[in-house]
C-alpha positions in Angstrom: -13.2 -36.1 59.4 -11.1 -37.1 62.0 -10.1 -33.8 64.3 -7.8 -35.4 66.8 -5.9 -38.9 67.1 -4.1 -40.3 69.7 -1.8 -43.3 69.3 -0.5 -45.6 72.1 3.0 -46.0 71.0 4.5 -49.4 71.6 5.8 -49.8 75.2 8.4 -52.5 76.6 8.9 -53.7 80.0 12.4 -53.4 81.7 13.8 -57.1 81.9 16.4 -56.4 84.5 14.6 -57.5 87.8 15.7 -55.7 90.7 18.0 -56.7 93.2 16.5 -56.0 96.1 12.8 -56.4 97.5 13.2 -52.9 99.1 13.7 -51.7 95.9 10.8 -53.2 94.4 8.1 -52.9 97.2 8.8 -49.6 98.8 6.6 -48.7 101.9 9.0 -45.2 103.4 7.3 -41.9 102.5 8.7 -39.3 100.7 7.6 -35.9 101.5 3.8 -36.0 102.8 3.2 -39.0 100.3 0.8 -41.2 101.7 1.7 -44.8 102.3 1.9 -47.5 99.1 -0.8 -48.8 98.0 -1.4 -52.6 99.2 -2.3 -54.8 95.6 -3.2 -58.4 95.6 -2.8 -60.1 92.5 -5.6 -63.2 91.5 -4.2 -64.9 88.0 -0.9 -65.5 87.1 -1.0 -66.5 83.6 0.6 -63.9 80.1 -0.8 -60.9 81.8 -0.9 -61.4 85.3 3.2 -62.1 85.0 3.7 -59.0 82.9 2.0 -57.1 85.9 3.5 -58.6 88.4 6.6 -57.5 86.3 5.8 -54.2 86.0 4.7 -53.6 90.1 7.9 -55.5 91.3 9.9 -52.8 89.5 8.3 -50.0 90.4 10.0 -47.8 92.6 8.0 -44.8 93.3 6.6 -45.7 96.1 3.0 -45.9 95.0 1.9 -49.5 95.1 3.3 -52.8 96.5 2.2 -55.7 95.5 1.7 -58.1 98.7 -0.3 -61.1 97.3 -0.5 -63.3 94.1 -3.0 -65.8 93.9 -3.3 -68.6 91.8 -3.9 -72.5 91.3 -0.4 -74.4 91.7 1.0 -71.9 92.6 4.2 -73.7 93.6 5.1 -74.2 89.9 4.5 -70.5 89.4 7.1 -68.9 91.6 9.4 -66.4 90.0 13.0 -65.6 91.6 12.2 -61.9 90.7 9.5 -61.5 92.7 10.7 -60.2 96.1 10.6 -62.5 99.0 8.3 -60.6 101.4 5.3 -60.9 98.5 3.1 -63.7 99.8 1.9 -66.4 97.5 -1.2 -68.0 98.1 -3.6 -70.1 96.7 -6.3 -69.2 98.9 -8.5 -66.0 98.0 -9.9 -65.9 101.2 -6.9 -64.8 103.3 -6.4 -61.5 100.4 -10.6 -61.1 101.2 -9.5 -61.1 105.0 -6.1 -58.8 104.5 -5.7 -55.5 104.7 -5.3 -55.4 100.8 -6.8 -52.5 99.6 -6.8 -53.1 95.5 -7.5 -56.3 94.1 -6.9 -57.2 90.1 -8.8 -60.3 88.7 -6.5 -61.6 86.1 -8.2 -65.1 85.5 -10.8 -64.6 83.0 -14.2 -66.0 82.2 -17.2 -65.5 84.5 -16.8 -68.3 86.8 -15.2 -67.9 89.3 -14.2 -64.2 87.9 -17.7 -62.8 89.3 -18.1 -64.2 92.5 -14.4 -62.8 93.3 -14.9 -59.4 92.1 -18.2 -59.5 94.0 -16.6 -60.1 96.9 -14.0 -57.8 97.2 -16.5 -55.1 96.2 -18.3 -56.1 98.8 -15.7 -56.2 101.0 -14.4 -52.5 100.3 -11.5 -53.3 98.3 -11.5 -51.8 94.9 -11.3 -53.8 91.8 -9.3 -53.6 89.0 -9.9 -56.0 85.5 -9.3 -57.2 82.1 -12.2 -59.1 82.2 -14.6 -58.5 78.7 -17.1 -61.1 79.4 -17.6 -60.1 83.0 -18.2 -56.2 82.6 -20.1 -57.2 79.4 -22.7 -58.8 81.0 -22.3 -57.4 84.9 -20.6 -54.0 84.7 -23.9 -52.0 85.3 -24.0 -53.7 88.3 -20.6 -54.6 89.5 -20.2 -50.6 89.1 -23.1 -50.2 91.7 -21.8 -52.3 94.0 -18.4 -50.9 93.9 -20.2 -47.5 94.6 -22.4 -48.9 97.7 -19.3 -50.0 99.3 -16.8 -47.1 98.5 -14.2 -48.4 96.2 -13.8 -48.2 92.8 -14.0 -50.7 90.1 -11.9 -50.2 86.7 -11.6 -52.2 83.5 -9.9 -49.7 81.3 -7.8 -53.1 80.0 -11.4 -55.2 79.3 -11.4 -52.9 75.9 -9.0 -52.7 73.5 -5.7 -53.3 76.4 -2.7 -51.6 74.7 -5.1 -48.3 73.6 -6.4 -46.2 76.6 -9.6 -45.7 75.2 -12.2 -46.2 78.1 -9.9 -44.5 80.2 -10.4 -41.6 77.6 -14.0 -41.7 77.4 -14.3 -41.9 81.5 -12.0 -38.7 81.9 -10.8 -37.2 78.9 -13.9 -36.9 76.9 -16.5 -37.2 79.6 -17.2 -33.4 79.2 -18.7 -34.3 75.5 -21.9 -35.9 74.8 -20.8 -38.9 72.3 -23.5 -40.3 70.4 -21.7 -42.7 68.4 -18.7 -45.9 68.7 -16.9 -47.5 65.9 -14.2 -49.8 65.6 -11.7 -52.8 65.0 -12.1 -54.6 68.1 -10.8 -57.7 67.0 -7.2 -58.2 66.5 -7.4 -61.6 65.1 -10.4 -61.1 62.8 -8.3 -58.2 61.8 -5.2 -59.6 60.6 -7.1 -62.5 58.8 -8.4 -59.9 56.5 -5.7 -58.1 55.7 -4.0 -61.3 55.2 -6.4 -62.6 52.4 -6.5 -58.9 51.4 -2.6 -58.3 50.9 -1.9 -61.8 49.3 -5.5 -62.7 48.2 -5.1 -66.5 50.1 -7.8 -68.4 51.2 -9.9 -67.8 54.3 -8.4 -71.2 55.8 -5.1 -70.4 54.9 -4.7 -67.1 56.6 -6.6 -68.7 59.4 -4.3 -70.8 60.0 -1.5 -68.4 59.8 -3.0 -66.7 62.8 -3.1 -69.5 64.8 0.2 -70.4 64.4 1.4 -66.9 65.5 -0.6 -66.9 68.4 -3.2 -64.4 67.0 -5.9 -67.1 67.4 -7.1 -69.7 69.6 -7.4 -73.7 68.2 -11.1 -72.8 68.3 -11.3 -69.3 66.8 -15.4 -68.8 66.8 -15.5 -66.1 69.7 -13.2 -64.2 67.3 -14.5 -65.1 63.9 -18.4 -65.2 64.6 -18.1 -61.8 66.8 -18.9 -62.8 70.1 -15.6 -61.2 71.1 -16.2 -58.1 69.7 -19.5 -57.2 70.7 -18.7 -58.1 74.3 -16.3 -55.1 74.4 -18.8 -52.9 71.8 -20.9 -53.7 74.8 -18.6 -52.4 77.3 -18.0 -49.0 75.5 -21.3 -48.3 74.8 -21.5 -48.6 78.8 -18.9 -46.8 79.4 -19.3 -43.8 76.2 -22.7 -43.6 75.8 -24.0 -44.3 79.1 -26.3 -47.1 78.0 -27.3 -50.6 79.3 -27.1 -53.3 76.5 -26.3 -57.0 76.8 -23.7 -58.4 74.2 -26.5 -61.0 73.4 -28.8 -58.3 72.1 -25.7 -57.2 69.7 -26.1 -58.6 66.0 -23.0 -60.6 65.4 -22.4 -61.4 61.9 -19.5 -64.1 60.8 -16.6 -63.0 58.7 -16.1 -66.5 57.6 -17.5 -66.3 54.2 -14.9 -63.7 53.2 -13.1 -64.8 50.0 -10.3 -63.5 47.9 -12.6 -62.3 45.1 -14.8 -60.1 47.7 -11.1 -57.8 48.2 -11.0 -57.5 43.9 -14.7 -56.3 43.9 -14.3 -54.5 47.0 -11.5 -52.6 45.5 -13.2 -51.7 42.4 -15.5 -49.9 44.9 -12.4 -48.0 46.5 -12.8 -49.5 50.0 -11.8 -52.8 51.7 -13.4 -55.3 54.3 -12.6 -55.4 58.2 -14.7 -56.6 60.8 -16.4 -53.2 62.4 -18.4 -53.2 65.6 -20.7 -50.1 65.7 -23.1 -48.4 68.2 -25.4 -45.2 67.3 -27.1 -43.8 69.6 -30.3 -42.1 68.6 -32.9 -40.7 70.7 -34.5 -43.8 72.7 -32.9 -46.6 70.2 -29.0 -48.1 70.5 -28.4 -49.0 66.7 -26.0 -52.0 67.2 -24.2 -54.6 65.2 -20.9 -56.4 64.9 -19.7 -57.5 61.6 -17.7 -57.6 58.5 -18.3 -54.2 56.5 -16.8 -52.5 53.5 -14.9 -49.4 54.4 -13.2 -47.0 52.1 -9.7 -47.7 51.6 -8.7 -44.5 52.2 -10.6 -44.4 55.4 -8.8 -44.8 59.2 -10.3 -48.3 59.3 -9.2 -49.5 55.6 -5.7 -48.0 56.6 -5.7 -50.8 59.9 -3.4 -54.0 59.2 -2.8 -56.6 61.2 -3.9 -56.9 64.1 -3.8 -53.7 65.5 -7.3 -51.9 67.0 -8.6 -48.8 66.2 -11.7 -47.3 68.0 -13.6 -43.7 66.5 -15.9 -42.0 69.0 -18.2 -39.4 67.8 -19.4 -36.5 69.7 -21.8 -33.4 69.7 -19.0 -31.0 70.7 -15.8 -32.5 69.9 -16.3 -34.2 66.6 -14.3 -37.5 65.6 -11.6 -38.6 67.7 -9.3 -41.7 66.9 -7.7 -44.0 69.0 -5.0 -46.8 67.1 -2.6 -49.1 69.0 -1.6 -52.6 69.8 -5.2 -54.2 71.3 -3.9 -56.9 73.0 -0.5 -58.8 74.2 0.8 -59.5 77.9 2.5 -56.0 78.3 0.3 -53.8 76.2 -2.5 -54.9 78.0 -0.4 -55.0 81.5 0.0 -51.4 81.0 -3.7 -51.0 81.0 -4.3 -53.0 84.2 -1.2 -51.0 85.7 -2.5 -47.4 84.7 -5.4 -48.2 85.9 -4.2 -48.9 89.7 -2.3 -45.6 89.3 -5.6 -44.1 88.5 -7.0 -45.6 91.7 -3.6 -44.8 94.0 -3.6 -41.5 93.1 -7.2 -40.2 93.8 -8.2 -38.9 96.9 -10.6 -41.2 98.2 -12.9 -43.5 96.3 -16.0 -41.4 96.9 -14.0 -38.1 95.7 -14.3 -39.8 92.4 -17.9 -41.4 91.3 -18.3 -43.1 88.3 -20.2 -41.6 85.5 -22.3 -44.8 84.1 -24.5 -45.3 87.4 -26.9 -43.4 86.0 -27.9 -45.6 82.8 -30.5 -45.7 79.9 -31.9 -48.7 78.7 -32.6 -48.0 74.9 -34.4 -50.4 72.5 -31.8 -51.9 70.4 -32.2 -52.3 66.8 -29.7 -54.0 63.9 -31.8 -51.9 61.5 -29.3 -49.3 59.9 -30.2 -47.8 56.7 -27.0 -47.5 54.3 -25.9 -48.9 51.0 -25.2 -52.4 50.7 -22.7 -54.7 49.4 -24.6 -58.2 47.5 -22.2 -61.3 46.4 -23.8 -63.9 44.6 -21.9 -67.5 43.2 -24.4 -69.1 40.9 -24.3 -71.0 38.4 -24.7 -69.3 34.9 -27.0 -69.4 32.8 -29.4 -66.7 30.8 -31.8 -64.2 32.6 -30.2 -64.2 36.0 -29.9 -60.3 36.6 -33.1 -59.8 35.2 -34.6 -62.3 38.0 -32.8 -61.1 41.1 -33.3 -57.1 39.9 -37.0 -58.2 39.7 -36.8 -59.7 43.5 -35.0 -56.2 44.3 -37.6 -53.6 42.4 -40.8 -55.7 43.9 -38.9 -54.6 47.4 -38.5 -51.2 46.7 -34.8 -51.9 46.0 -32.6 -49.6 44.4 -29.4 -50.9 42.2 -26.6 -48.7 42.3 -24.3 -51.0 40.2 -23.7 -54.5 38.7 -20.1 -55.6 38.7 -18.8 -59.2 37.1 -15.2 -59.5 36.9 -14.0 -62.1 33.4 -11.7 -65.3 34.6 -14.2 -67.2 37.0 -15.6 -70.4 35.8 -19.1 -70.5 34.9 -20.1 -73.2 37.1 -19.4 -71.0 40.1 -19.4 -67.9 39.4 -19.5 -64.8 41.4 -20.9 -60.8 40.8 -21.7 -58.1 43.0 -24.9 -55.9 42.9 -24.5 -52.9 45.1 -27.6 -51.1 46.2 -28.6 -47.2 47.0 -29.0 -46.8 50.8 -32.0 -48.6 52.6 -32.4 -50.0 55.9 -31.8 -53.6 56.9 -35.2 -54.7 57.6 -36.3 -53.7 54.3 -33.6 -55.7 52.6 -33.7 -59.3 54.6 -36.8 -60.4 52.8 -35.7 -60.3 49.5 -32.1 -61.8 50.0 -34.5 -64.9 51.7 -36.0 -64.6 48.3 -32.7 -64.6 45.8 -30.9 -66.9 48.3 -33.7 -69.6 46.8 -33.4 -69.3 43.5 -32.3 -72.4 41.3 -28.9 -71.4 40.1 -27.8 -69.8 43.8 -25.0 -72.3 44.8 -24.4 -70.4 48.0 -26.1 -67.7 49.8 -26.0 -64.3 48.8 -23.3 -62.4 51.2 -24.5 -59.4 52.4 -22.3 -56.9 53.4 -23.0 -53.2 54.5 -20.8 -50.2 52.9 -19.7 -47.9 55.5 -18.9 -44.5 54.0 
């Protein structure tokens, strides 16, 4: 049961520029306020512009921006960005100013790390959007940042538009959360609840999402879970306090989702989404990405679109729910933004330590134990139940229910078996088994029910 729930309303930038650089970029004091704030900005693309955006109409005196960096940066100049900001393409003269916040805007790891790196390094604090890069060095860019005295944030890296690490680094740091759950992908999201609202094909609703801008031409980070499990990676870092490399995250592929898995699905009251999960229990991090069926009823079968929606669970404080708009230019500007505020406005960097320097290093395992959702598409003929229950009872398998819906054609034809709870490990050596039977035209889908 979910106790509390917060949800990032929608938020949209003013589109009136200001007039005047003064206006935008103010450096007087106002009572014993301490000068702005000097921000360099490195990336200039969707989000970079909305921060930029957001900084140059500012106007309470908190941060200036005084750099943007980026590659022709000619072509990129903005008549609303105030004349005394500086526009550069060399990183090396923001290294060597007296810039005090940096934010890395261009993505990727190359040349993302060495940058961040060396404005750590350097004493200038660090501010990111950057999944891959504090999926794989966070632990240590974090270390780095606390050698030298600055501060590194990413609350944007996660779920942009929904100030969820922010939440878990402040607001529930004083609980001890032992498990992470959510709709992480935005994209894989709204392809579901595509093919679930109008029961189209996987390609179709695919495509769809491309052409809306949901999904790149090549969709596989998205659709085979690599995206996901970066930033299931970055909250476990940042929630649970543990050390775990995306690339020891089970990523399972939504792409053998069809119509027909939605009617059986329903017939069990839940749906499908793509859930990324993390349980923490005494020295093991259970981990996996994948798509799951969830109760309809539940906060996840309730998600459309492609909205996110992140459940953290704790020893003290329970469930607590966090729903918004997970990506986007200005959600996700917002993010990088509240995050510089966060930086502005403390009292010095080593006032403020961060929490996951101290980190554990669990074994991680895929091996949850809970029922399970089987699809088959064989080709019929007499006897076949009784062969895959014999697979299932020679496994210590359970059957919970059969379920064959009238209407398919015979030469392809699909049924679900559901099974009592068991773990993982237990169940992958019979579906090797069933998958190689003689009238198995496809592999059996296997999908975990989350209740």
């Amino acid at each position: 049961m979910i106790k509390k729930s917060f949800l990032l309303e929608k938020q949209a930038l003013h589109k009136t520029p200001p007039e005047r650089a003064s206006d935008a970029n103010p450096t007087s004091f106002s009572g014993d306020r301490t000068p702005a704030r000097r921000v360099a900005l490195v990336g200039f693309g969707t989000v970079g512009r909305a921060v930029a955006k957001i900084l140059c109409e500012r106007r309470d005196g908190l941060l200036r921006l005084t750099h943007i960096c980026n590659r022709n940066v000619e072509r990129k100049k903005q008549p609303w960005v105030p004349s005394d900001v500086i526009w550069t393409q060399d990183l090396h003269s923001i290294l060597n100013s007296d810039v005090e916040i940096i934010i890395e805007l261009i993505g990727g790891l190359t040349p993302a790390e060495e940058i961040v790196r060396s404005a750590l390094s350097a004493g200038k604090s660090v501010v990111t959007a950057n999944k891959q890069l504090i999926a794989r060095h966070g632990p240590d860019l974090l270390q780095l940042a606390s050698a030298n005295g600055c501060r590194l944030e990413f609350g944007a890296s996660v779920a942009g538009g929904v100030p969820v690490l922010p939440a878990l680094r402040a607001g529930l740091s004083g609980d001890r959360l032992h498990g992470i759950a959510g709709i992480l992908n935005g994209t894989c999201n709204y392809i579901l609840s595509r093919i679930e609202s109008d029961r189209i094909p996987f390609s179709e609703a695919l495509e769809e999402a491309q052409s809306r801008g949901y999904a790149e031409a090549d969709a596989s980070e998205d659709l085979d879970g690599g995206d996901a499990r970066a930033k299931l990676s970055i909250l476990a870092l940042a929630g649970l306090q543990v050390r775990v490399s995306p690339g020891d995250i089970r990523a399972r592929t939504i792409r053998a989702i069809e119509a027909f898995d939605f009617d059986y699905s329903a017939e069990l009251g839940c749906t499908i989404r793509q859930i990324s999960r993390a349980d923490l229990k005494d020295a093991t991090l259970f981990a996996e990405v994948g798509p799951s069926l969830v109760p309809a009823s539940s906060p996840f079968g309730r998600v459309q679109k492609n909205l996110n929606l992140v459940l953290t669970s704790g020893e003290y404080g329970g469930d607590v729910a966090f729903l918004g708009a997970g990506a986007g230019g200005d959600p996700t500007a917002v993010a990088v933004v509240s995050d510089l505020m966060f930086i502005a406005e403390s009292p010095s960097a080593g006032a403020l330590p961060h929490r996951p320097l101290q980190l554990a290093s669990p074994k991680i395992s895929c091996d949850f134990e809970t029922p399970w959702y089987l699809r088959f598409v064989v080709k019929d003929q007499p006897g076949i139940i009784a062969r895959l229950a014999a697979i299932l009872s020679a496994h210590q398998l359970n059957i919970d229910a059969v379920l064959q819906k009238p209407g398919f054609d015979k030469s392809a034809l699909p049924f679900v078996i559901t099974l009592e709870p068991c773990r993982d490990a237990q169940l992958h050596p019979a579906l090797q088994e069933m998958s190689a039977l003689p009238f198995a035209l496809r592999p059996c889908l296997c999908l975990p029910i989350l209740r």
